[in-house]
FILO-951096 format. One line per 4 residues: number of its first residue (from 1); for each residue x, y, z of C-alpha. Coordinates in steps of 0.2 Angstrom, whole numbers, plus 2048, in hexadecimal, padded with zeros to 3 digits. Layout:
<sites>
NUM> X Y Z ~ ...
</sites>
This chain:
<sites>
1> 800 800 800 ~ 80E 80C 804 ~ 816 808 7F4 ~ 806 80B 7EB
5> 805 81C 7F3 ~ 813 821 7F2 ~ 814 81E 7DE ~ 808 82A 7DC
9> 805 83B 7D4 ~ 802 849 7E0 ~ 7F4 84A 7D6 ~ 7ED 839 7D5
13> 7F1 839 7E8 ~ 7E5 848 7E9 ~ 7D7 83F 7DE ~ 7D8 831 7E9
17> 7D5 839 7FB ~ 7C6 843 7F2 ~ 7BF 834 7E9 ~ 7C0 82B 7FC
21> 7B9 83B 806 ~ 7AA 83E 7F8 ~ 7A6 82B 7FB ~ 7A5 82C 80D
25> 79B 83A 80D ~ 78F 831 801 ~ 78E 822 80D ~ 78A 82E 81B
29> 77F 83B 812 ~ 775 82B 80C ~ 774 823 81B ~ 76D 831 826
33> 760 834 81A ~ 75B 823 817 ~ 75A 824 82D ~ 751 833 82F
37> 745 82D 822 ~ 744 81E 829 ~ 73F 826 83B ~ 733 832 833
41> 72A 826 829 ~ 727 81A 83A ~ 724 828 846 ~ 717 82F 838
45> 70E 81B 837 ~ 70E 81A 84A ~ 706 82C 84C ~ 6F8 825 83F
49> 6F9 815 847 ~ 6F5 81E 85A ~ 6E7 829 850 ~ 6DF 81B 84B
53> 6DE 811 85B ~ 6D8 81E 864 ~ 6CA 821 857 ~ 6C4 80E 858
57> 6C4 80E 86A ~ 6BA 81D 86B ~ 6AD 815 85F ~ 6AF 805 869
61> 6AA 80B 87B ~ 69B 811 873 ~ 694 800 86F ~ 68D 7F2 875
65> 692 7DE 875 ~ 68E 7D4 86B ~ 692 7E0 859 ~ 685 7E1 84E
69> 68A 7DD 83C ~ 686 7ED 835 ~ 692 7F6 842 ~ 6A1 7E8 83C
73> 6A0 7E9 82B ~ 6A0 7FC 82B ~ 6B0 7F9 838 ~ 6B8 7EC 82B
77> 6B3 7F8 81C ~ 6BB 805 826 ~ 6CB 7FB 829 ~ 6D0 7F6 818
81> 6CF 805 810 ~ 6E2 808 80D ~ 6E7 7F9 804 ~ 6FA 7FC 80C
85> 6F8 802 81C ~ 6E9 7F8 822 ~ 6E4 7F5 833 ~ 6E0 7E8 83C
89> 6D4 7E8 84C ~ 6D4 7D9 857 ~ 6C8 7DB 868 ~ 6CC 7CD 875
93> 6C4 7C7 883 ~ 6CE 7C3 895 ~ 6D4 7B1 88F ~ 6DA 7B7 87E
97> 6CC 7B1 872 ~ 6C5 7BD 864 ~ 6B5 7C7 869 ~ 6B6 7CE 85A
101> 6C5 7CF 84C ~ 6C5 7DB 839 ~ 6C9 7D1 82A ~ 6D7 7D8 829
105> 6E0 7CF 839 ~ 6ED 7C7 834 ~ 6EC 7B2 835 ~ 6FC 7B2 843
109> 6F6 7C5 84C ~ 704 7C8 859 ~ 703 7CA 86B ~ 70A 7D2 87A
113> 70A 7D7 88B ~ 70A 7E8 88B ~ 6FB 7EF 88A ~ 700 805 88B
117> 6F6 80B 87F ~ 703 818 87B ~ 70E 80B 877 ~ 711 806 864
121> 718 7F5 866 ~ 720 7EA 856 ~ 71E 7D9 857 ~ 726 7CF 847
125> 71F 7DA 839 ~ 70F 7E2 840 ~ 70E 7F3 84C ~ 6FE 7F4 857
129> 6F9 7FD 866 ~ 6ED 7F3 872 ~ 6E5 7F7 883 ~ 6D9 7F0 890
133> 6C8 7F6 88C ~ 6B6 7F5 894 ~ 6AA 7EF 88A ~ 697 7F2 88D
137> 68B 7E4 88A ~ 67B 7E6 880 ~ 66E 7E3 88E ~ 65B 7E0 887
141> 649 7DF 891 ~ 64A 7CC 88D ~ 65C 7C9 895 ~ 664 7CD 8A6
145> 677 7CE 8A3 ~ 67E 7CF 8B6 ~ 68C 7D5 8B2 ~ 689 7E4 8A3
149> 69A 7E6 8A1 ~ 6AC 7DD 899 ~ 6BE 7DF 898 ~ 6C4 7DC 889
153> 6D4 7DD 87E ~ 6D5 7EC 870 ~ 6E3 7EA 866 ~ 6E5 7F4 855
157> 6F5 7F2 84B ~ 6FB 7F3 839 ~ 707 7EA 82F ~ 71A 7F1 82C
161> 718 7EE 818 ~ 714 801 815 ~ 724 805 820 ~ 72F 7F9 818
165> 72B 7FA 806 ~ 72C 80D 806 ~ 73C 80B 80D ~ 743 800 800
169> 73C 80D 7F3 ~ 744 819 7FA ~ 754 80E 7FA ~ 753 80C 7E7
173> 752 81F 7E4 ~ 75E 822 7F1 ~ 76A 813 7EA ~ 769 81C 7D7
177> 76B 82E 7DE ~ 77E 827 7E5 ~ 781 81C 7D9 ~ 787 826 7CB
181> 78F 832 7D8 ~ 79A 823 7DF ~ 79F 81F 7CE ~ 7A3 830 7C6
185> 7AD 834 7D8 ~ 7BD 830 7CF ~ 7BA 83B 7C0 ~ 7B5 849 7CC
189> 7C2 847 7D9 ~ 7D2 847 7C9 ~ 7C5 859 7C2 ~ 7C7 861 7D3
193> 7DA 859 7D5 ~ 7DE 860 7C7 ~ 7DA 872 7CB ~ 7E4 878 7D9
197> 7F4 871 7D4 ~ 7F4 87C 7C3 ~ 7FE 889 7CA ~ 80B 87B 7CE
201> 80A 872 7BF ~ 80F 883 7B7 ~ 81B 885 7C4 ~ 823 877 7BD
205> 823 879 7AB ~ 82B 88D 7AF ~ 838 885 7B9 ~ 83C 877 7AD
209> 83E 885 79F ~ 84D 88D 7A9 ~ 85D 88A 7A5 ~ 86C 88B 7B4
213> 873 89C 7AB ~ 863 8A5 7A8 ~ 85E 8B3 7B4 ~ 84C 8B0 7AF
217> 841 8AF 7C0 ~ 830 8A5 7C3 ~ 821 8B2 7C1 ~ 817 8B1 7D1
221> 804 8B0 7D0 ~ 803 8BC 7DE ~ 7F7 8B3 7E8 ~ 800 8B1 7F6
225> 801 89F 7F7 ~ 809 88F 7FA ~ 80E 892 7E9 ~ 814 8A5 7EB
229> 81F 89C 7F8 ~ 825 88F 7EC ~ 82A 89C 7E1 ~ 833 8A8 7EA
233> 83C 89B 7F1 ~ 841 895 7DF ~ 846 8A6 7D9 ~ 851 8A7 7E9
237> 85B 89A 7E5 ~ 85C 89D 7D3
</sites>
């Protein structure tokens, strides 16, 4: 590596700490915007996610067990209107069996412990809410319910396929916006070498054109550079 290095052009040398440092910024310019992204986009799903919990139960402690079919299949109807980000609504009773479930719940729903409503939880692909609710039970003149109230289970979740395939969208675009970048940093990085060591490639070709006997000094650029200093240091000993 050292001998590789060190048969180098100054200018080569040049183009190759650019080339490195305008890929590293890449990686890291990509990789921060694919994160905060990333955290927007969940953060955004969760804030809908909460909405909708907290609008379902609302609706839900209004009625009465058992459901009547009209009230589900305007819930069901009302679940699977967004064919990415659908909800799913599963009420449970203390023992863990459906009360009542949206077709959209999932054929292995997941399950947890926690039960903080403020709490999005991700269990293998699917982020819900759920919390303890009280039911009421529909009491009529014919039936005595002695106890005209339940506990159940309210859990309301959604799948992470929205989150995960806009993510991989935004991968490809991000992945063909870097791309060409990456491979034309070479190119760029021999452009930009190849600028600031003009005055000293003409510093070159003046001294070269000097001959011992000559009186003939090296014009300065007047810049007041590491150049100038070159110069005046080459006129002094000529």
């Amino acid at each position: 590596m050292k001998r590789f290095w060190q048969r180098l052009t100054l200018r080569h040398r040049t183009a190759l700490i650019i080339t490195v440092f305008i890929w590293i910024t890449g990686v890291l310019v990509g990789w921060i915007c694919r994160s905060s992204f990333q955290n927007l986009l969940i953060r955004q799903s969760d804030i809908e996610l909460t909405d909708d919990f907290k609008d379902f139960r609302r609706i839900l402690l209004q009625e009465a067990v058992p459901f009547s079919v009209r009230k589900t299949e305007n819930w069901n109807r009302r679940v699977a209107i967004h064919p990415l980000h659908r909800l799913f609504i599963r009420i449970l009773d203390p023992k863990g069996v459906p009360i009542w479930e949206s077709i959209t719940s999932p054929p292995n729903p997941p399950s947890s412990s926690i039960v903080d409503p403020q709490t999005v939880q991700v269990r293998e692909e699917y982020r819900f809410i759920q919390e303890i609710v009280v039911l009421k039970m529909d009491q009529t003149d014919d039936e005595l319910i002695e106890d005209p109230e339940s506990v159940a289970l309210l859990q309301v979740g959604c799948s992470d396929y929205l989150v995960k395939t806009t993510i991989s969208k935004f991968d490809g675009w991000l992945l063909g916006a870097l791309g060409p970048t990456f491979l034309g940093a070479p190119i760029l990085a021999m452009l930009l070498a190849s600028w600031p060591l003009r005055p000293l490639m003409r510093l070159t070709e003046t001294t070269r054109g000097i001959a011992i006997e000559s009186e003939r000094l090296i014009a300065r650029s007047e810049n007041g550079d590491e150049i100038d200093g070159l110069a005046e240091t080459l006129n002094a000993l000529l």
